[in-house]
C-alpha positions as CSV (number, residue, x, y, z in Angstrom):
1,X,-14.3,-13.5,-20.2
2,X,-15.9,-17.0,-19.4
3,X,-14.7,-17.1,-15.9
4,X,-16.0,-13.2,-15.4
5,X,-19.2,-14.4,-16.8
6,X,-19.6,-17.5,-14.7
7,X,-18.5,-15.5,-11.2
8,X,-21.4,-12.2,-12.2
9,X,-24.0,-14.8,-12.6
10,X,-23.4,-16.3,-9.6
11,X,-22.9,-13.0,-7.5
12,X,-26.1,-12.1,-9.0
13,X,-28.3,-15.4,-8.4
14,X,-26.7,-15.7,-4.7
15,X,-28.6,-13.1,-3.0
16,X,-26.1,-12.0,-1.2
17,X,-24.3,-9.0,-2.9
18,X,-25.5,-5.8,-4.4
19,X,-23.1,-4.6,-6.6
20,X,-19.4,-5.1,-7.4
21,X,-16.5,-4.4,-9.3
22,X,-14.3,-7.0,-11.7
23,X,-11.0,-6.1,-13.5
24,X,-12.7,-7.9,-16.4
25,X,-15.8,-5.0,-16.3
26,X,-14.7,-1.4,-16.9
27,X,-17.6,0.2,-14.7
28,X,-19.5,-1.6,-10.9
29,X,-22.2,-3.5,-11.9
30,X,-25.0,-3.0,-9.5
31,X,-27.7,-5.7,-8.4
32,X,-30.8,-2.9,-8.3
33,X,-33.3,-5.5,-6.9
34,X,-30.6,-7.2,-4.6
35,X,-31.5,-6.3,-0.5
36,X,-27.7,-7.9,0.2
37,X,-26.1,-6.5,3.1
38,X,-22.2,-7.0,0.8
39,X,-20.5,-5.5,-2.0
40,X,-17.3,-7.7,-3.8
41,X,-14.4,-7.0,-6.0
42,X,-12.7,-9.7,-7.8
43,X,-10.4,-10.5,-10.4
44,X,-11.7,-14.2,-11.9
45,X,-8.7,-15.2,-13.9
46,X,-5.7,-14.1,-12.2
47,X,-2.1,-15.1,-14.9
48,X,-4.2,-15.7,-17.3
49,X,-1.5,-15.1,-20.1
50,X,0.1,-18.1,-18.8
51,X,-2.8,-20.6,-20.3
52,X,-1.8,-21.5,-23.1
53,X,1.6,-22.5,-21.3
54,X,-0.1,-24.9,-18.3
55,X,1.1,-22.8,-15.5
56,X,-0.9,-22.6,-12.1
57,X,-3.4,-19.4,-12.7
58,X,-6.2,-18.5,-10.1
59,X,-8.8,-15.9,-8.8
60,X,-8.6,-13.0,-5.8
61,X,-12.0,-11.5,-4.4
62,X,-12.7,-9.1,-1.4
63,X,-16.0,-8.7,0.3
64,X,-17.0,-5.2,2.3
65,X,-20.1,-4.4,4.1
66,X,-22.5,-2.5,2.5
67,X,-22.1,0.7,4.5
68,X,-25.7,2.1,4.4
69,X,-28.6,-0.4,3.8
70,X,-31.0,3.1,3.4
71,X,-29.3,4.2,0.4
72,X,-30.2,2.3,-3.2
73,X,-26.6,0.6,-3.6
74,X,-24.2,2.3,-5.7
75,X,-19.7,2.2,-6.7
76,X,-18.9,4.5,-4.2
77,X,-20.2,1.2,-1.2
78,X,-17.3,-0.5,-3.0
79,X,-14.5,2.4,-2.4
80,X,-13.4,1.3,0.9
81,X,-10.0,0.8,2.5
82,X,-8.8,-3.0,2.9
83,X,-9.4,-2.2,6.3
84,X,-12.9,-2.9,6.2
85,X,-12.8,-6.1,4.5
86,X,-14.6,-8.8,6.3
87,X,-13.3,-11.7,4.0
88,X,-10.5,-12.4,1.8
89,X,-9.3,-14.9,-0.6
90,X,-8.1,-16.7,-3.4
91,X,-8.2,-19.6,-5.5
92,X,-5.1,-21.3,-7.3
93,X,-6.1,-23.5,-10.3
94,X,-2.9,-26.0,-10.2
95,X,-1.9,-29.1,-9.3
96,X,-4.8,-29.4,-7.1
97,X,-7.2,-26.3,-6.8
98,X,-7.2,-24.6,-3.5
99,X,-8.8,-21.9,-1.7
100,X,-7.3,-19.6,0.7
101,X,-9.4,-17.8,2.6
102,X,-9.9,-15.1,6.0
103,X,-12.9,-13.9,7.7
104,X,-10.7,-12.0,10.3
105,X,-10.3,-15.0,12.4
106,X,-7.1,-16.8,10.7
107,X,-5.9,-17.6,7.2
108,X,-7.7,-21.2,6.6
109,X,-6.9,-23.7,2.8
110,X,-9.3,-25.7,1.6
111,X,-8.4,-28.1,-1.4
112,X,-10.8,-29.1,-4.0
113,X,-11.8,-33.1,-3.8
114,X,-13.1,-34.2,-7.2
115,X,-14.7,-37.0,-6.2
116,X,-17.5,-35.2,-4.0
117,X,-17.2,-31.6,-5.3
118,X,-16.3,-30.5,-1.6
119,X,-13.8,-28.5,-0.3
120,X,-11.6,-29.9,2.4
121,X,-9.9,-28.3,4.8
122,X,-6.0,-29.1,4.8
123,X,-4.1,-26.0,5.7
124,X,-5.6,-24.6,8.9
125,X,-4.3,-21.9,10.7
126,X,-1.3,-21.0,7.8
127,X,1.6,-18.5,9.6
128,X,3.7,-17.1,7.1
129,X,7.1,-17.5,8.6
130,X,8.9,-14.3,9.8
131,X,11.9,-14.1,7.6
132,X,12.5,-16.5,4.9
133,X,15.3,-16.7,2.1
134,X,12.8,-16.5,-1.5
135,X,12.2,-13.5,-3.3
136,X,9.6,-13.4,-5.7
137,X,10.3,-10.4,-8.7
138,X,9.5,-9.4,-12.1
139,X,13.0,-8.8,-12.9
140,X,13.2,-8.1,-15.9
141,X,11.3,-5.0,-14.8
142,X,14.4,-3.9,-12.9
143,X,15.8,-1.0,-15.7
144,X,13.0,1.0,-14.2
145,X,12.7,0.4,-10.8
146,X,13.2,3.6,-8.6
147,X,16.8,3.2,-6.4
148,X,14.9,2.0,-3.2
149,X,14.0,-1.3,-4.9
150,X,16.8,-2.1,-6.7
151,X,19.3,-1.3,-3.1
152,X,16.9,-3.9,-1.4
153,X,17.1,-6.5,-4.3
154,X,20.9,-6.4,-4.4
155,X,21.0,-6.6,-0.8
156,X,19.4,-10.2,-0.9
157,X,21.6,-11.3,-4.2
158,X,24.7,-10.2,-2.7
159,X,24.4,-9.8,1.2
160,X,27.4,-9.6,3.0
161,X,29.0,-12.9,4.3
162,X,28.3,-15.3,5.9
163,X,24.8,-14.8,4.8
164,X,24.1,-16.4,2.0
165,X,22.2,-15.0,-1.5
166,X,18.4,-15.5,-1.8
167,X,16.8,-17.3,-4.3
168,X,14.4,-16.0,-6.6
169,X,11.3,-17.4,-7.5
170,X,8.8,-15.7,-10.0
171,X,5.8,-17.7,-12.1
172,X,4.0,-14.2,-12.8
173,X,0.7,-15.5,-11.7
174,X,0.5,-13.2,-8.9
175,X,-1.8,-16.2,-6.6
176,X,1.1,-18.2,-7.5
177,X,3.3,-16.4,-6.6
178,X,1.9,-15.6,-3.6
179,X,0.5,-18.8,-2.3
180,X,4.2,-19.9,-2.5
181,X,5.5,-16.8,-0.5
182,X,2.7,-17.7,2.5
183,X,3.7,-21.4,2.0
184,X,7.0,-21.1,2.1
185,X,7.7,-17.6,3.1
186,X,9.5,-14.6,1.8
187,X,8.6,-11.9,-0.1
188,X,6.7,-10.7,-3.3
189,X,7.4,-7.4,-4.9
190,X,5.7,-5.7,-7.9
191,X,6.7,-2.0,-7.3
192,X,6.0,1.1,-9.0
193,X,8.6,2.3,-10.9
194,X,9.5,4.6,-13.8
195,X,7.2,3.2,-16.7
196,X,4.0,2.1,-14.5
197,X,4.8,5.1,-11.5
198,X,1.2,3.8,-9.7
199,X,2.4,0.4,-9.5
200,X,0.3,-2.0,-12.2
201,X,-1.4,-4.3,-9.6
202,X,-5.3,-2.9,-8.7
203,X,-5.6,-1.8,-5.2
204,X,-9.4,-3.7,-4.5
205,X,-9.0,-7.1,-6.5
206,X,-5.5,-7.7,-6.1
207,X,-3.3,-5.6,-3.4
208,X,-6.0,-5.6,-1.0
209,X,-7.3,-8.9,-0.4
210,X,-3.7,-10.3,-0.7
211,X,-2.7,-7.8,2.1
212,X,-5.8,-8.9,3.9
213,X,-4.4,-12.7,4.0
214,X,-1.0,-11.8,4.6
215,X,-1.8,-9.4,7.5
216,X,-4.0,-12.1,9.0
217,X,-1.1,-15.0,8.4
218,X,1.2,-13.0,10.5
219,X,2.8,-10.8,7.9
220,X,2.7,-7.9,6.2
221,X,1.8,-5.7,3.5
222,X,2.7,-2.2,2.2
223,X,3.6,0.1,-0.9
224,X,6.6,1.0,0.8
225,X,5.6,4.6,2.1
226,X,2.4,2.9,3.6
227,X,0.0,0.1,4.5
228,X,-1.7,-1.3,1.6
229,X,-5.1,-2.3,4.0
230,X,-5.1,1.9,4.9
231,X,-5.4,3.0,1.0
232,X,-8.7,4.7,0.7
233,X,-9.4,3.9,-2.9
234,X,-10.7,6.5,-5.3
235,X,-11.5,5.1,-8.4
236,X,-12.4,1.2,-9.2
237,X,-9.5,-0.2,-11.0
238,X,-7.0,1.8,-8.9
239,X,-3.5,0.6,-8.9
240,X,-0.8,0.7,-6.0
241,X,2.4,-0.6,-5.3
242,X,2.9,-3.9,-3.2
243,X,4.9,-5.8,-1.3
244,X,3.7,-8.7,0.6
245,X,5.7,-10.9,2.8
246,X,7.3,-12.1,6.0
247,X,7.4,-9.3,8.7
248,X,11.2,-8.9,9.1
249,X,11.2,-9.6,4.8
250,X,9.0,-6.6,4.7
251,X,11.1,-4.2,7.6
252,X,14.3,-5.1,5.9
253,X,13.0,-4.1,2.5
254,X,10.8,-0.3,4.5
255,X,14.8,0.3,5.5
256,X,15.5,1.0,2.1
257,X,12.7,3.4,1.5
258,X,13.2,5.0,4.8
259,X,16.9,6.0,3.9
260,X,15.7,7.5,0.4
261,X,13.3,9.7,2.6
């Protein structure tokens, strides 16, 4: 709640924005004396179970264009497909503290130096590799996941030779896990399944934006019966399946879903 508070007072003081939409908030707030030309959606602590334990959490926005600047501002600017994002990003509180970030033109990191309060740039132009061997799952999930899933998981533990098993790599910081899947490559799942049939990740703070950087890195995002960045949202906190990743990480796994059509 102290990071939610600190991110809507800036939003508000910046000018910039005239409403948006926090997992932390259950309704949009809206900026009624704000002229800004952009609406946001964030979630300010990503992990943040994982406190108390010292593991790297973090933060995921989106920014859209306001679509009509005639009309007082309102939720419904903020229900717009990922499509019409004009910047994406995220910041992993670790190690170091780093931003990710897209306009449209690239995936750029920045990395936080203490000793001037500046961001630096240090990962320009990140590529997520095509195919790599890391698989990044909530396994213990796996009882309820639907029979795609599960056929595509035990494809990568138990390949046929001479391929080799993947490994799996899962903090449950979903920035974390992510970062290390665009670093490194591979693939990050959290699918719908029996218990959470929507999928538990929200479409505009979450799925989106990650999409947004993975699609502009050179990979790819969907639900697995579609393309995350095309899911016209309908309500605020909406939830969707994802899975993020490498481009030929991402066909193997839509071969699965395609034979269960």
């Amino acid at each position: 709640m102290l990071a939610n508070e600190a991110f809507k007072k800036s939003i508000q003081r910046c000018g910039k924005v005239c409403a948006f939409v926090s997992e932390e908030d259950p309704e949009a707030v809206i900026i009624t004396d704000s002229k800004g030309k952009y609406v946001a959606a964030f979630d300010p602590l990503d992990g943040s179970s994982n406190i108390d334990v010292n593991i790297s959490i973090g933060t995921i926005f989106g920014i859209f264009k306001r679509p009509d600047l005639n009309k007082p501002p309102s939720a419904q600017d903020i229900m717009q497909p990922g499509t019409n994002l004009v910047a994406a990003g995220y910041t992993l509180y670790g190690t170091a503290t780093q931003m990710v970030f897209t306009t449209g033109q690239g995936v750029h990191g920045f990395t936080l130096d203490p000793s001037t309060g500046e961001f630096v740039l240090t990962h320009p132009h990140i590529k997520i590799k095509p195919r790599h061997t890391i698989y990044s799952a909530n396994e213990g999930n796996s009882l309820y996941w639907y029979e795609p899933t599960k056929k595509y998981i035990d494809s990568v533990k138990y390949p046929q030779p001479p391929a080799k098993p993947y490994s799996s790599r899962y903090v449950g910081s979903m920035v974390a896990d992510v970062h290390r899947t665009l670093i490194y490559g591979g693939i990050f799942l959290y699918p719908a399944d029996k218990v959470s049939k929507d999928g538990k990740l929200r479409l505009l703070y979450e799925a989106a934006p990650m999409a947004k950087i993975l699609e502009e890195a050179g990979g790819a995002a969907t639900t697995g019966t579609q393309r995350i960045l095309d899911i016209v949202p309908t309500d605020i906190h909406q939830r969707c399946p994802v899975f993020l990743g490498g481009k030929d990480n991402i066909a193997d796994l839509l071969s699965f879903y395609k034979d269960e059509k």
